[in-house]
C-alpha positions as a Markdown table, in Angstrom:
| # | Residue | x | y | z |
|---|---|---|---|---|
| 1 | Unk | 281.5 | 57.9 | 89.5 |
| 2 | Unk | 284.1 | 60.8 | 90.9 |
| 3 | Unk | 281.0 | 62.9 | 91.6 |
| 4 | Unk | 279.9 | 60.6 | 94.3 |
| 5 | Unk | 283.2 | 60.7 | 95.8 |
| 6 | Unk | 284.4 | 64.5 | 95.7 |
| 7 | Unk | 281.2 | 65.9 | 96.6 |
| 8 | Unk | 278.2 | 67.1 | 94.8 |
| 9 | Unk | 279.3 | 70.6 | 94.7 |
| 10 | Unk | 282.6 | 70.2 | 92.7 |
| 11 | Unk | 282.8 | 70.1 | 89.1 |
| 12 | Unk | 283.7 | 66.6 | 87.4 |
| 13 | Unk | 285.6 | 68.0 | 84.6 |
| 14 | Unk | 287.5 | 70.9 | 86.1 |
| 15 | Unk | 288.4 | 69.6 | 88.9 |
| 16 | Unk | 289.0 | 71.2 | 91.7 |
| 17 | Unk | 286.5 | 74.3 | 91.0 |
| 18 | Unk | 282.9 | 74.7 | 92.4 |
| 19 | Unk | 279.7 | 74.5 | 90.7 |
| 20 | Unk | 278.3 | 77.5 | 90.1 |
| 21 | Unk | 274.3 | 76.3 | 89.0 |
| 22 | Unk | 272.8 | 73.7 | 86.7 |
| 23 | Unk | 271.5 | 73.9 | 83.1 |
| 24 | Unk | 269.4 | 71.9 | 81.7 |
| 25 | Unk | 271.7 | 68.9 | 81.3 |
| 26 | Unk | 274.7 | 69.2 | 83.7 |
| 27 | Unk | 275.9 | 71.3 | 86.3 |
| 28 | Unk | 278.5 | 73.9 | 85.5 |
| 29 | Unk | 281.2 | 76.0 | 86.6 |
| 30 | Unk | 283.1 | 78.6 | 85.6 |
| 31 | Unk | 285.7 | 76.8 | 83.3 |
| 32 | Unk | 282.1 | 74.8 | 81.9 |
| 33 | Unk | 280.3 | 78.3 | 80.9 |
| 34 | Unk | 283.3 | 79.1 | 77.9 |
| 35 | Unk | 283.1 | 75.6 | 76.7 |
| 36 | Unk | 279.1 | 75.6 | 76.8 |
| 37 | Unk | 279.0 | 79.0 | 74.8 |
| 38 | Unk | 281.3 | 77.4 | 72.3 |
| 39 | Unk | 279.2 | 73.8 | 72.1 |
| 40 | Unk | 276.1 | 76.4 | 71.4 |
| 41 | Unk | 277.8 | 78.4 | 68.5 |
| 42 | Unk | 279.2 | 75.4 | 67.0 |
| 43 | Unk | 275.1 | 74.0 | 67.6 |
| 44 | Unk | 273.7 | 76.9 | 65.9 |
| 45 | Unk | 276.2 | 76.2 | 62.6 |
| 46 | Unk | 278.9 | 78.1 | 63.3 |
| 47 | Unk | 277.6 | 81.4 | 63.5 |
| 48 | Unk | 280.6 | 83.8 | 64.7 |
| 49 | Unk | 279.5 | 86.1 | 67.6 |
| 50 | Unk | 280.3 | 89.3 | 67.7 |
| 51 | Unk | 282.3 | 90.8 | 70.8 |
| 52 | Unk | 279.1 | 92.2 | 72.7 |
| 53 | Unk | 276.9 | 89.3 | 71.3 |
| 54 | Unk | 279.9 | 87.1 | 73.4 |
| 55 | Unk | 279.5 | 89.9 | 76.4 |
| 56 | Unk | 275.9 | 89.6 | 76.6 |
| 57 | Unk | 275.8 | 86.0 | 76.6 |
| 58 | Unk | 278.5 | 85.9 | 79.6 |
| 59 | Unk | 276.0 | 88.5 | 81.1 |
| 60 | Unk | 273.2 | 85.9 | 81.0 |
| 61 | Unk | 275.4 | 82.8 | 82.5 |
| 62 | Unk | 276.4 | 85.3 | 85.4 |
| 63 | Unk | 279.9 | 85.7 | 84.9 |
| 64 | Unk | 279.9 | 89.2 | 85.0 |
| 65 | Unk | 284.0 | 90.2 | 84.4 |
| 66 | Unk | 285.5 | 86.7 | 84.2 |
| 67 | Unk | 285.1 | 86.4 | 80.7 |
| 68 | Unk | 285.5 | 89.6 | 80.0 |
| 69 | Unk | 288.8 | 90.5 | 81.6 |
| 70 | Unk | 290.1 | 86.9 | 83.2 |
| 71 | Unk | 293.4 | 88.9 | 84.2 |
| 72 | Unk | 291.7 | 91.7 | 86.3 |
| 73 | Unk | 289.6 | 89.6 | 87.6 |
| 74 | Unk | 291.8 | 86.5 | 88.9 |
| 75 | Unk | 294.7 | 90.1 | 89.7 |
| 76 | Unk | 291.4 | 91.0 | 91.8 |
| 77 | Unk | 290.6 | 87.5 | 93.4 |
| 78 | Unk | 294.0 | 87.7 | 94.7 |
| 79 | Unk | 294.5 | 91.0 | 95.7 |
| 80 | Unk | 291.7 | 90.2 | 98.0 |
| 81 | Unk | 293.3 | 87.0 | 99.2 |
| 82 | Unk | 296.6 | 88.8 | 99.8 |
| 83 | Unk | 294.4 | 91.2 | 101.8 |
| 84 | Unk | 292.8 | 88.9 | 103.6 |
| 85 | Unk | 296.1 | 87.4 | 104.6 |
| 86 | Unk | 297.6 | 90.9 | 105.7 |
| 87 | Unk | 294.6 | 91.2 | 107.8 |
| 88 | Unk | 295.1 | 87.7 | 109.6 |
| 89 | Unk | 298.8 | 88.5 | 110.1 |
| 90 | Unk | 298.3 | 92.0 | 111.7 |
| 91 | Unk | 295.8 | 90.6 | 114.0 |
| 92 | Unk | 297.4 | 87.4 | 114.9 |
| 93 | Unk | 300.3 | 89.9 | 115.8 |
| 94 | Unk | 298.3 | 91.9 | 118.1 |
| 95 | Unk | 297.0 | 88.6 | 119.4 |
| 96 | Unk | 300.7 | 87.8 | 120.3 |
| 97 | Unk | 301.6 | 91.5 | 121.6 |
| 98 | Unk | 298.7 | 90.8 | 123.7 |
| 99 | Unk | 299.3 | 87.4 | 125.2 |
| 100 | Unk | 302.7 | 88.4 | 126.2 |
| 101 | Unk | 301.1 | 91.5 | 128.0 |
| 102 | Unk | 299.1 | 89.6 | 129.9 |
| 103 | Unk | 302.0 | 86.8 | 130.6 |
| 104 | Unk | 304.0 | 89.8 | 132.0 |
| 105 | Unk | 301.0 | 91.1 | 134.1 |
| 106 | Unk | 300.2 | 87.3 | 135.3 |
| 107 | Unk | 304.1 | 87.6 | 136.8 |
| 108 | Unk | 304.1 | 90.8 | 138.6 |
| 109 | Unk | 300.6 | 89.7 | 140.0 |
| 110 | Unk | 302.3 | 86.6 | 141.2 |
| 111 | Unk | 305.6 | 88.4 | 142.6 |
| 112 | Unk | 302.8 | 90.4 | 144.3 |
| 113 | Unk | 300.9 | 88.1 | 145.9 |
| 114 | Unk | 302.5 | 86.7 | 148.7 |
| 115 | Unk | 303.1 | 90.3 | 150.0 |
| 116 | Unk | 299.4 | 90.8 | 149.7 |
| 117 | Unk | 298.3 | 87.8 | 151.1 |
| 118 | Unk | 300.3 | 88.3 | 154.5 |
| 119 | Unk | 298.7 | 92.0 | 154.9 |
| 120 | Unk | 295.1 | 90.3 | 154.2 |
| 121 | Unk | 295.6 | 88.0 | 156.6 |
| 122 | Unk | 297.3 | 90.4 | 159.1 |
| 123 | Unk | 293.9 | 92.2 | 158.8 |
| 124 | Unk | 292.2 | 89.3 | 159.5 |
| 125 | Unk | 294.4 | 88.7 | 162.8 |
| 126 | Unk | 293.4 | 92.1 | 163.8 |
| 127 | Unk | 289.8 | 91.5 | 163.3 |
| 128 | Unk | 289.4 | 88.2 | 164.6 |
| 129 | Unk | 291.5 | 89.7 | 168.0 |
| 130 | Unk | 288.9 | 93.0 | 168.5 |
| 131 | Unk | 285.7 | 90.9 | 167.8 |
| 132 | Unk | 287.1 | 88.6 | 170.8 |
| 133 | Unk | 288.0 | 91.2 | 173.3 |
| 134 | Unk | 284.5 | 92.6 | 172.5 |
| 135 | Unk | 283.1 | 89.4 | 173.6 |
């Protein structure tokens, strides 16, 4: 059985795309919900649905805009993926900016140091000489 294998959350048919909950008889997602509609008008003898009846029973599966605009809403998904992706990129660059801040402090520090070093320890001389002459 491929469900065993993929996972329990990915639908068998559709293949790659999630589950998005269980009827009675098999778990569906959102390429499942069209066909299911379809298997129930075909089940009730063919019955032709009108445009809001179609609307109304996407409403109750909870796909609110899928099946009523599938171009906004997949223009939409990836807007916000393209966003997403700006976002990541702007901040990965001030990530960068920032590393090679702190790599150019890290080398003055270091071209400091020594100086700063032989002062400290100058100071140090000059204490260790008063507190023996005190003594």
């Amino acid at each position: 059985m491929v469900q065993s294998r993929i996972g329990k959350d990915l639908c068998e048919e559709h293949f790659p795309e999630p589950i998005l909950f269980s009827l009675a008889d098999k778990a569906v997602c959102k390429k499942c919900i069209p066909e299911y509609v379809a298997k129930q008008t075909e089940s009730t003898g063919g019955t032709v649905l009108s445009h809001q009846q179609k609307i109304n029973n996407a409403r109750m599966l909870g796909m609110q805009s899928y099946i009523l605009n599938p171009y906004a809403t997949e223009k939409s998904l990836i807007s916000k993926s393209l966003q997403k992706l700006t976002n990541f990129k702007s901040s990965f660059r001030n990530l960068s900016v920032e590393i090679i801040e702190r790599e150019k402090a890290s080398q003055n520090y270091l071209q400091e140091l020594p100086t700063l070093m032989n002062s400290l320890f100058d100071q140090l001389d000059e204490l260790v000489d008063e507190a023996e002459s005190r003594f």
